[in-house]
N, CA, C and O atoms as a GROMACS GRO file, in nm:
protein
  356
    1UNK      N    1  26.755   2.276  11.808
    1UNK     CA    2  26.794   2.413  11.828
    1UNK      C    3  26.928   2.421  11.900
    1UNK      O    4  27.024   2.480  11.850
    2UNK      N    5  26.931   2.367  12.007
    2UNK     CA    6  27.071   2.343  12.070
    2UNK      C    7  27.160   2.342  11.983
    2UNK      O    8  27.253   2.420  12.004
    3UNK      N    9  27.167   2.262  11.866
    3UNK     CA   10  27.314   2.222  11.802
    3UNK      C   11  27.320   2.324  11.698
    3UNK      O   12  27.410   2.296  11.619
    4UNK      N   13  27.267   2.418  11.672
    4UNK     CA   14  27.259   2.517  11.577
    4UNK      C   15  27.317   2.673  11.702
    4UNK      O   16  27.414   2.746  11.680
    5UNK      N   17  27.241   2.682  11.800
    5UNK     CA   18  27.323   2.769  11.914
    5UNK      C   19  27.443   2.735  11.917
    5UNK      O   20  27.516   2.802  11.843
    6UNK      N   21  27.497   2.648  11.981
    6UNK     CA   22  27.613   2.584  12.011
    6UNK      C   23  27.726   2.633  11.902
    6UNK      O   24  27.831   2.691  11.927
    7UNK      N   25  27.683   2.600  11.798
    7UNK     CA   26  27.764   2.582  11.657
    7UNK      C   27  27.760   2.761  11.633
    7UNK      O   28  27.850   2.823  11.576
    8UNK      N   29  27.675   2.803  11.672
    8UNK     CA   30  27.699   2.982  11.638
    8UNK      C   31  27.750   3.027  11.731
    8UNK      O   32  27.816   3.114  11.677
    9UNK      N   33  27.767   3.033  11.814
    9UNK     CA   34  27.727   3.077  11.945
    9UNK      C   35  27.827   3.054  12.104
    9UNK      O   36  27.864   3.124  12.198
   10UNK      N   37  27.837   2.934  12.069
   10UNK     CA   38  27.848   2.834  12.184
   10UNK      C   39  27.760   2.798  12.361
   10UNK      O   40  27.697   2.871  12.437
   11UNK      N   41  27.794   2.667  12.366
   11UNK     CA   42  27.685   2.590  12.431
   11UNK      C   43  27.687   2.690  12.572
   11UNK      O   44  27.604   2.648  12.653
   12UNK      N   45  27.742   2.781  12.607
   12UNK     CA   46  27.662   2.874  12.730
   12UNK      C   47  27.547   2.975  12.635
   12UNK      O   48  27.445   3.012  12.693
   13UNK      N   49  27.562   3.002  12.541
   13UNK     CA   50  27.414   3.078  12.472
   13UNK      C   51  27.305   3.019  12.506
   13UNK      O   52  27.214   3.083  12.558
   14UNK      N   53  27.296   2.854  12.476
   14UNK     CA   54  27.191   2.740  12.412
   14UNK      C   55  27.071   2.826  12.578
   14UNK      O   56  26.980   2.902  12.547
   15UNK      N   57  27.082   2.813  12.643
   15UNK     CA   58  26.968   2.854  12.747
   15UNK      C   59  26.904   2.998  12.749
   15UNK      O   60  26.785   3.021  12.771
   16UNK      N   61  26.991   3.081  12.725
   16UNK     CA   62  26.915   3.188  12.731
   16UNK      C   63  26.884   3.263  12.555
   16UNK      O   64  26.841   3.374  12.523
   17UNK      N   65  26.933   3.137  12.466
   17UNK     CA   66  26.819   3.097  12.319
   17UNK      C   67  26.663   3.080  12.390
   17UNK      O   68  26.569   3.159  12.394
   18UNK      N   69  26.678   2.948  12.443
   18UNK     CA   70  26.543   2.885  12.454
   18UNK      C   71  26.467   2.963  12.551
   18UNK      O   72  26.345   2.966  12.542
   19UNK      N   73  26.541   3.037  12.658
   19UNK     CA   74  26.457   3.131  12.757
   19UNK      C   75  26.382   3.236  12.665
   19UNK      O   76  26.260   3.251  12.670
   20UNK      N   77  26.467   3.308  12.580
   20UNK     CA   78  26.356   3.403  12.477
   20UNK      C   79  26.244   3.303  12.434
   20UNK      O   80  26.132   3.316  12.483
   21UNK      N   81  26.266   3.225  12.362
   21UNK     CA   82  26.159   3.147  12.261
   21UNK      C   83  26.026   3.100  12.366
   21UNK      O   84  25.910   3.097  12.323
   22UNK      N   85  26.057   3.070  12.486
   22UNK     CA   86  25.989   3.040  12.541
   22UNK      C   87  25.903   3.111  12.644
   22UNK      O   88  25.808   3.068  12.710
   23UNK      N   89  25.970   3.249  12.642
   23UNK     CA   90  25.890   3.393  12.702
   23UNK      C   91  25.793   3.469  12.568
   23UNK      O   92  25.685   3.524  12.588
   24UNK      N   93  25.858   3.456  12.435
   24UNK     CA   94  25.799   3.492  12.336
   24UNK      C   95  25.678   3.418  12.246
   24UNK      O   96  25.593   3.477  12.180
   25UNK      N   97  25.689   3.314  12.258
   25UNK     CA   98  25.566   3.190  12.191
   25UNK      C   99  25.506   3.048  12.307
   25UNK      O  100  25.405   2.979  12.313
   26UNK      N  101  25.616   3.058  12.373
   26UNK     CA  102  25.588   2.907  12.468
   26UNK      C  103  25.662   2.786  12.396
   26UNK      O  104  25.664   2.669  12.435
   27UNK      N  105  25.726   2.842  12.277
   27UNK     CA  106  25.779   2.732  12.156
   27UNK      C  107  25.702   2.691  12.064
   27UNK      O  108  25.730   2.607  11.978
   28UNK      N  109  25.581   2.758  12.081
   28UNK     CA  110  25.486   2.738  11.873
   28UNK      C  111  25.550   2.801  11.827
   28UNK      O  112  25.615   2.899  11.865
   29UNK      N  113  25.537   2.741  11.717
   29UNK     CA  114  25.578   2.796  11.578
   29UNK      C  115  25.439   2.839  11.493
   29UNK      O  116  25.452   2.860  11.372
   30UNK      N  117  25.312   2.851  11.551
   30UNK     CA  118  25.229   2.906  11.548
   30UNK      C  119  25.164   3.027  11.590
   30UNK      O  120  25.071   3.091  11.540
   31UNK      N  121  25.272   3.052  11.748
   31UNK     CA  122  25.193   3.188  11.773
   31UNK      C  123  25.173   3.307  11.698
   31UNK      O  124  25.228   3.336  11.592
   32UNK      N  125  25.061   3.395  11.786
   32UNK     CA  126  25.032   3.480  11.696
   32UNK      C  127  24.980   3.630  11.802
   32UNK      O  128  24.872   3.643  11.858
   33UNK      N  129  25.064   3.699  11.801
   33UNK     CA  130  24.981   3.797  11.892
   33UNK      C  131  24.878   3.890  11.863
   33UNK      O  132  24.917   3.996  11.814
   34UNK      N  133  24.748   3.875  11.884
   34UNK     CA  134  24.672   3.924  11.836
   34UNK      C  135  24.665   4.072  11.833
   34UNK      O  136  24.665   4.136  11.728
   35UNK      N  137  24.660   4.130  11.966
   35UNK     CA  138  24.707   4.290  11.949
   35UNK      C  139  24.814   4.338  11.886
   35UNK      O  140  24.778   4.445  11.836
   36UNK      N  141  24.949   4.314  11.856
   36UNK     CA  142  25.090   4.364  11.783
   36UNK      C  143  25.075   4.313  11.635
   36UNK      O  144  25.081   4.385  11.535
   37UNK      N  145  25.049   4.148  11.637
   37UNK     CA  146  25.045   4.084  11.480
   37UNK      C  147  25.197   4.022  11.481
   37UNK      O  148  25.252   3.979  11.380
   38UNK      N  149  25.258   4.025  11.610
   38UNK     CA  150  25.384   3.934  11.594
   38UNK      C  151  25.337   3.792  11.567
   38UNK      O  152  25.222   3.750  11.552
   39UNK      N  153  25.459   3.725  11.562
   39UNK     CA  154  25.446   3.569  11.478
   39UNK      C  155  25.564   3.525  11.542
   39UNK      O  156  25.656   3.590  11.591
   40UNK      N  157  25.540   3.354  11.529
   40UNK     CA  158  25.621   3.253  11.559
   40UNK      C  159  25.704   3.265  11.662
   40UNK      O  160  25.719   3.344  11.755
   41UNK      N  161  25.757   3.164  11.623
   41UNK     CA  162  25.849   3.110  11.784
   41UNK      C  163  25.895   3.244  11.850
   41UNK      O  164  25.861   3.268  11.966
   42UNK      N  165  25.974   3.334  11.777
   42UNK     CA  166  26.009   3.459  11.839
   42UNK      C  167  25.912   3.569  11.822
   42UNK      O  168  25.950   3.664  11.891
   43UNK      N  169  25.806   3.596  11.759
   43UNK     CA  170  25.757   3.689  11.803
   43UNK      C  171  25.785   3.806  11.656
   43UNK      O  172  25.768   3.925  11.684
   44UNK      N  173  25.820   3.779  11.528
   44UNK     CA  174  25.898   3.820  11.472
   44UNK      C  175  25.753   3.964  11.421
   44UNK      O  176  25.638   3.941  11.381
   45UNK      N  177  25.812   4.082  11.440
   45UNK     CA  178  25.697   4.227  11.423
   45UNK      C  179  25.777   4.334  11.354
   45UNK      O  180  25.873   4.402  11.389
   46UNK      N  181  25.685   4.322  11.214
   46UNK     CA  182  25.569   4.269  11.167
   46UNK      C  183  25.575   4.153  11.152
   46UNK      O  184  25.693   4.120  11.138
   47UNK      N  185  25.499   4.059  11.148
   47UNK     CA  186  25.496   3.879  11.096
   47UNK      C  187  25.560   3.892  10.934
   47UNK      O  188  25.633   3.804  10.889
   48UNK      N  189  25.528   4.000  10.864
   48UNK     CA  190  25.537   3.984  10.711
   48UNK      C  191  25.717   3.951  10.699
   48UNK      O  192  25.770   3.885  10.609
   49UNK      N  193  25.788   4.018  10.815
   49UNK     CA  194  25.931   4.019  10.773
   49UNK      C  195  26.026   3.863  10.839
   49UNK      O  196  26.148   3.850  10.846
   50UNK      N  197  25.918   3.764  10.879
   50UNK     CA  198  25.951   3.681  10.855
   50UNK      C  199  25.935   3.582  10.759
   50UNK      O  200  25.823   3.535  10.740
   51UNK      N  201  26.040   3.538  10.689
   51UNK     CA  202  26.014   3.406  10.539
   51UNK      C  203  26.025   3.324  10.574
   51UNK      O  204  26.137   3.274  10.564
   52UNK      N  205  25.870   3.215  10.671
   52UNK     CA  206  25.856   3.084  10.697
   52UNK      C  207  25.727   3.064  10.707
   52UNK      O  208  25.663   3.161  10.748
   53UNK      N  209  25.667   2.966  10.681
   53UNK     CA  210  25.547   2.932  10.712
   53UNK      C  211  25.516   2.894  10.873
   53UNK      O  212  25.606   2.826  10.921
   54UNK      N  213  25.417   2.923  10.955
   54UNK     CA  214  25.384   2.894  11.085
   54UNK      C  215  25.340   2.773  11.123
   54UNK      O  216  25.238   2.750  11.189
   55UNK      N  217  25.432   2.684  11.073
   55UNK     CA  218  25.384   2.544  11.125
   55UNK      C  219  25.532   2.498  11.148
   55UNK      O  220  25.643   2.552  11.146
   56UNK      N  221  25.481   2.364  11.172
   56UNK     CA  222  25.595   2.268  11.194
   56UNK      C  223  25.712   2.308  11.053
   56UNK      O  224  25.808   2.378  11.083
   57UNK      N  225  25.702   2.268  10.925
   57UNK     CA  226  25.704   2.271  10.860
   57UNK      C  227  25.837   2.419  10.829
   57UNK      O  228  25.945   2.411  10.772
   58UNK      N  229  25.778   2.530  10.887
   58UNK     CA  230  25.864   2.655  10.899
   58UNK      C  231  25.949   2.642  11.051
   58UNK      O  232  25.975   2.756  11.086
   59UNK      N  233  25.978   2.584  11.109
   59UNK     CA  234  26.026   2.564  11.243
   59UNK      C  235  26.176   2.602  11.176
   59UNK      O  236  26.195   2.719  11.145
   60UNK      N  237  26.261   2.524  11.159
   60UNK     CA  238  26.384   2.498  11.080
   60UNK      C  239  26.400   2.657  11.034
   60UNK      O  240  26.485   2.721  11.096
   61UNK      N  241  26.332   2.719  10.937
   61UNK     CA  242  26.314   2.887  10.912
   61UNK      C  243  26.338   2.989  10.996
   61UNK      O  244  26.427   3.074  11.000
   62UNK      N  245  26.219   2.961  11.079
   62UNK     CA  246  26.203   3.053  11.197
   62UNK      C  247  26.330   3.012  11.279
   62UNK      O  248  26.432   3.077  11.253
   63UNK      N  249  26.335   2.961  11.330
   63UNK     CA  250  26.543   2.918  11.404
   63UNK      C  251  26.626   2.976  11.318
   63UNK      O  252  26.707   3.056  11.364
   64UNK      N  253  26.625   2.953  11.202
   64UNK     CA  254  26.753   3.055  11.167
   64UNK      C  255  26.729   3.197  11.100
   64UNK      O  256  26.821   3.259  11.048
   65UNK      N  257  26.594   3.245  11.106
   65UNK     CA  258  26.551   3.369  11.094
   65UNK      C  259  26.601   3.411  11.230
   65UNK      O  260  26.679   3.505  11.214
   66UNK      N  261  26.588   3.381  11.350
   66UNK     CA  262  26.590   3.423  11.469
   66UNK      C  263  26.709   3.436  11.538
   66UNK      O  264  26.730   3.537  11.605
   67UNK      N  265  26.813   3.318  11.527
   67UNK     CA  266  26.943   3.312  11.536
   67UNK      C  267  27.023   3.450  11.441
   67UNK      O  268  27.108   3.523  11.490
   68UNK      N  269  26.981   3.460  11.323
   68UNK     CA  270  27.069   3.537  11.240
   68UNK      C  271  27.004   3.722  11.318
   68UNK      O  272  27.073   3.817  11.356
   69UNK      N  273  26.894   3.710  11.315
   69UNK     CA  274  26.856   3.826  11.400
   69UNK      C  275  26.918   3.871  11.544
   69UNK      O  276  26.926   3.989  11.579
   70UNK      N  277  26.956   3.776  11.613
   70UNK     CA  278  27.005   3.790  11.758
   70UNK      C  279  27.177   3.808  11.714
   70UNK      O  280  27.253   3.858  11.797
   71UNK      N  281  27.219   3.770  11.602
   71UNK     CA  282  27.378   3.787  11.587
   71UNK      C  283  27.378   3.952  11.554
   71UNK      O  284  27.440   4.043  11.608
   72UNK      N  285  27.276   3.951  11.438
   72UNK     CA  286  27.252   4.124  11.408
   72UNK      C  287  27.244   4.190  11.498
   72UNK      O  288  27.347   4.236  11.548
   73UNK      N  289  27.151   4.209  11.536
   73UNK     CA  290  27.131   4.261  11.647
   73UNK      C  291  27.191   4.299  11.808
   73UNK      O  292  27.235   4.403  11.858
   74UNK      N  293  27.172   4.169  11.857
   74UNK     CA  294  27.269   4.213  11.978
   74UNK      C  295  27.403   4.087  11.977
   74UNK      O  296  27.456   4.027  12.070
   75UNK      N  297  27.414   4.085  11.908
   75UNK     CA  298  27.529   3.977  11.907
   75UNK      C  299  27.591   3.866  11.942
   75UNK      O  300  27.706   3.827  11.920
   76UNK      N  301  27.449   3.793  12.035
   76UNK     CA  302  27.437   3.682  12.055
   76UNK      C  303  27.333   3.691  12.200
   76UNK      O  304  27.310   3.789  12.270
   77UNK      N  305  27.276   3.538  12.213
   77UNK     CA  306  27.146   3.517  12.284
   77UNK      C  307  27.217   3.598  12.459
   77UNK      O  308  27.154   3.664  12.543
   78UNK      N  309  27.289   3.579  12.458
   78UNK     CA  310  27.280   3.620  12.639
   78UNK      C  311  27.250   3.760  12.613
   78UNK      O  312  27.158   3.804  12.682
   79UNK      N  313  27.331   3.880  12.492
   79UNK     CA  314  27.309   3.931  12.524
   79UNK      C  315  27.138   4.017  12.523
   79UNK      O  316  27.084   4.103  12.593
   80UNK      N  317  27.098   3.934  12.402
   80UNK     CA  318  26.960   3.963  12.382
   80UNK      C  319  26.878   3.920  12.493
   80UNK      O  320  26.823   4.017  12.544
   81UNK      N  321  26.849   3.808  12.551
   81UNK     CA  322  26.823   3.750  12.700
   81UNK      C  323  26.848   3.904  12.768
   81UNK      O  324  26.773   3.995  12.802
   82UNK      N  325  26.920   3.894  12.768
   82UNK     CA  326  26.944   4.027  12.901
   82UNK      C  327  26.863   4.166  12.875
   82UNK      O  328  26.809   4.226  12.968
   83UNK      N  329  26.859   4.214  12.735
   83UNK     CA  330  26.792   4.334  12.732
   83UNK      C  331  26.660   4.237  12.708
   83UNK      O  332  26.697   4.175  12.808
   84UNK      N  333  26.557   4.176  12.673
   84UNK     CA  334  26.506   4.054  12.696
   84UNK      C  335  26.440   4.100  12.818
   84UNK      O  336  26.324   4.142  12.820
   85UNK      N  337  26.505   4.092  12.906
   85UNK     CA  338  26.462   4.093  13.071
   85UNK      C  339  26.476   4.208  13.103
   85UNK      O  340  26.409   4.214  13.206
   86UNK      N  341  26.530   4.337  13.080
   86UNK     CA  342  26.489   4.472  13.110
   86UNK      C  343  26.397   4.503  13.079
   86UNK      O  344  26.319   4.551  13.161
   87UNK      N  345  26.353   4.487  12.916
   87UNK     CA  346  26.305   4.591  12.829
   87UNK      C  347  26.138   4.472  12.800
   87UNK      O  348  26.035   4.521  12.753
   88UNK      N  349  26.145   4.381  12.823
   88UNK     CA  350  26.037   4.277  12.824
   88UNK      C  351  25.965   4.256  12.675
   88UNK      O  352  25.851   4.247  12.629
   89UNK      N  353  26.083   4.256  12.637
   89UNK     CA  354  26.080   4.240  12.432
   89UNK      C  355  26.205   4.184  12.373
   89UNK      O  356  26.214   4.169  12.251
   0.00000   0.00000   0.00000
């Protein structure tokens, strides 16, 4: 994951990448929240609008489902990290 942050991003992102992933799943690529129906490493809600399988196997997927979402979105991991830690999503 690092060298895929880095390479988008650059290497001050790479930590507050892995701080989401690891407030959102613990780092499975299995989770599953039972009350919402989020999925995988990030949490992705609905699960349906992510295209990976929840295993090892979809890991590689889910990273760049998630990366390309955080560029959309807020335009890179710190700043998602940060609303992240306001908004506790």
């Amino acid at each position: 994951m690092q060298e895929k942050v880095e390479r988008l991003f650059g290497i001050e992102h790479v930590q507050a990448a892995e701080a989401i992933m690891k407030s959102e799943s613990g780092f499975r690529v299995n989770a599953t929240n039972k009350s919402s129906g989020a999925c995988g490493l990030v949490q992705a809600l609905p699960c349906s609008k992510l295209p990976c399988t929840l295993d090892f196997a979809g890991a590689d997927c889910q990273l760049d489902w998630y990366l390309t979402y955080i560029e959309n979105r807020y335009g890179n991991p710190q700043n998602a990290w940060d609303f992240w830690q306001e908004h506790r999503y």
